[in-house]
N, C-alpha and C positions, 0 to 999 in steps of 0.2 A: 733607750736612746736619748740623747740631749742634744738633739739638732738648733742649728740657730733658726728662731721665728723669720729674721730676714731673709729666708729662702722661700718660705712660703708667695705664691703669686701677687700683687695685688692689683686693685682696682686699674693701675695704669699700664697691666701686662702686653694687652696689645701695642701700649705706644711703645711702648722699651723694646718688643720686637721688632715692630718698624724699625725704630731708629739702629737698632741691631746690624739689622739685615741690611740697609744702607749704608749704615760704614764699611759692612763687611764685604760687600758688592755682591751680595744673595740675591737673586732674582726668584721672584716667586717658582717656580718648576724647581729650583735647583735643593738638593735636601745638605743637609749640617747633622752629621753624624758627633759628638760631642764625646771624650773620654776625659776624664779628669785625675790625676792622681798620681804620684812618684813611686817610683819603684816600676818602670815601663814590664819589665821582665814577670814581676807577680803579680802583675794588675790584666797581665793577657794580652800586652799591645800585638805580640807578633800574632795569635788570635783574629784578633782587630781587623787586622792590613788583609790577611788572608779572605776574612769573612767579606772585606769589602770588594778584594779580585775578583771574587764569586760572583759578584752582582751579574745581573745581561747588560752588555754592554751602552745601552743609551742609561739604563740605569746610575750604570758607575760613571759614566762622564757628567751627569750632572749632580754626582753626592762627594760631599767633601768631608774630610773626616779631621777634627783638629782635637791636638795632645795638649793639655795644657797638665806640667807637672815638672819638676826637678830628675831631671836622670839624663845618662849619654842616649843620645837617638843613634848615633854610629850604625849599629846593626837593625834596626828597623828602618834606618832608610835603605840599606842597601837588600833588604827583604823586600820592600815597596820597589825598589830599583828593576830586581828579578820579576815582582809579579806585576809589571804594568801601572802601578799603581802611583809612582810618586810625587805627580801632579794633583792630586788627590788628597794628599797625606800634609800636615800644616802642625809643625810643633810651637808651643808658648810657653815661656814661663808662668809661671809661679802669679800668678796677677790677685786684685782686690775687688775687680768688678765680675766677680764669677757669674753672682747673680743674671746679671743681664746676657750674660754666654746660656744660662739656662731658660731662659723668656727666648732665647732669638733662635736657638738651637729645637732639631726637629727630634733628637731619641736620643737617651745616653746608651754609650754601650762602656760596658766592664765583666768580659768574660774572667776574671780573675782566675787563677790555679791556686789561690788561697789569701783568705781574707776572715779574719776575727769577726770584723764588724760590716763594713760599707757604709759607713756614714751618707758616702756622695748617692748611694742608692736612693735614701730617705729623701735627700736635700733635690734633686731634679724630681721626686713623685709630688711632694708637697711644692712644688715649681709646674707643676702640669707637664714633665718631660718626659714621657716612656720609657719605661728603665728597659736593654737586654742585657742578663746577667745568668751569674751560673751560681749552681746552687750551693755554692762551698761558702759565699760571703754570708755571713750569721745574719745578714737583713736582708735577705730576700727574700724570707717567710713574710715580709712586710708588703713585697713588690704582689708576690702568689697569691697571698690570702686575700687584696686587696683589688685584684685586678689594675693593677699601674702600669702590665708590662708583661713580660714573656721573661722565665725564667725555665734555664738550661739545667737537665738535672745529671746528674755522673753518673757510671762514666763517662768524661767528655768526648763528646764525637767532634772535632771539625763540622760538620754537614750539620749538627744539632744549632750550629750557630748562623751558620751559613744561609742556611732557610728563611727564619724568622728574622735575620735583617734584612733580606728580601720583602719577606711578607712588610715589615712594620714600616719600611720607607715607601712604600706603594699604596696601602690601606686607607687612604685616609680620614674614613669614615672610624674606624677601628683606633687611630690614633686619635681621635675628639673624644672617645670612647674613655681611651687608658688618661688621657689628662685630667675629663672628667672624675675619673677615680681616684686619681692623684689629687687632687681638691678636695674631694672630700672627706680622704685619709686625712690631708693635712686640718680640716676642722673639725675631727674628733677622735683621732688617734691619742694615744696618750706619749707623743713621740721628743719632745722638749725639754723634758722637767728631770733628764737624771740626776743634776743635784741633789733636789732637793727629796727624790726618791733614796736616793745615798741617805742622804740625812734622816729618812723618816728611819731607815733601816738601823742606820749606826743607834739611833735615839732609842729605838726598839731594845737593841739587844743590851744597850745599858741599863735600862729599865729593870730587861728579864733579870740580868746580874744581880742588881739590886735586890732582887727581891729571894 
């Protein structure tokens, strides 16, 4: 992976939360489910909306769930419409302050139906932010191995998802836990440098050539 260093937490994560949370008119009780990424349809939103109707009820009226990504919302709001949910549900573009979405926000979710890589998995664990993900995104072996999160394995059940965003918005002993994790990944993983990993590789095999 070659994640940017600027996602990693730092020294001032609490105040960014704060200040987060007060713009965004978060009151402590209330949870920010967080999904990031275009392509609504193969990142799992309709997923998403679902896992969050599940919630019990005092649950779901105070978790909010915000899109931030390039694609039509058309059909996921009128899914959110059908299941109860669309006061709930909050789309954004495309922005440059992600970070601080990641400091102020309480879990990523990205049940994806197919994903190469997950970059945003990497980037909220080295952020301290819970990743729930499914295990087709090629960096969730990142989320698993490292305890950052709960990762869904296939076949995908609905109910597989449904659960453990229950569990992870309610635990909160268990979420200081996975952020914990996520910190620590981010200061010794080797999660940053795929240039120059490239580069060691292309330098390698002209070598062997050479020789």
């Amino acid at each position: 992976p070659g994640i940017n260093p600027d996602r990693r937490a730092g020294t001032d994560a609490s105040d960014i939360r704060a200040r987060f949370r007060q713009a965004w008119s978060l009151d402590d009780d209330q949870r920010l489910v967080l999904m990031i990424g275009s392509g609504f349809r193969t990142k799992g939103l309709d997923r998403a909306i679902r896992a969050l109707a599940s919630l019990p009820l005092a649950l779901r009226e105070k978790t909010r769930l915000m899109v931030i990504g390039q694609d039509k919302p058309d059909i996921f709001l009128q899914l959110a419409n059908k299941l109860g949910v669309e006061n709930q549900l909050e789309f954004l573009a495309g922005r440059d302050d992600i970070p601080d979405f990641l400091q102020g926000a309480d879990m990523l979710i990205h049940p994806a139906y197919r994903e190469n890589t997950g970059t945003v998995l990497l980037e909220a664990a080295v952020a301290g932010l819970p990743v729930l993900t499914t295990a087709v995104c090629g960096y969730s072996s990142y989320i698993h191995d490292n305890a950052c999160g709960i990762v869904v394995n296939e076949p995908f059940e609905q109910q597989q998802l449904n659960q453990p965003l229950s569990l992870m918005l309610q635990d909160d002993a268990r979420r200081a836990q996975w952020r914990a994790n996520g910190l620590a990944m981010a200061a010794t993983a080797d999660i940053y440098s795929l240039f120059d990993r490239a580069a060691e590789l292309i330098l390698a095999a002209a070598k062997s050539k050479q020789r």
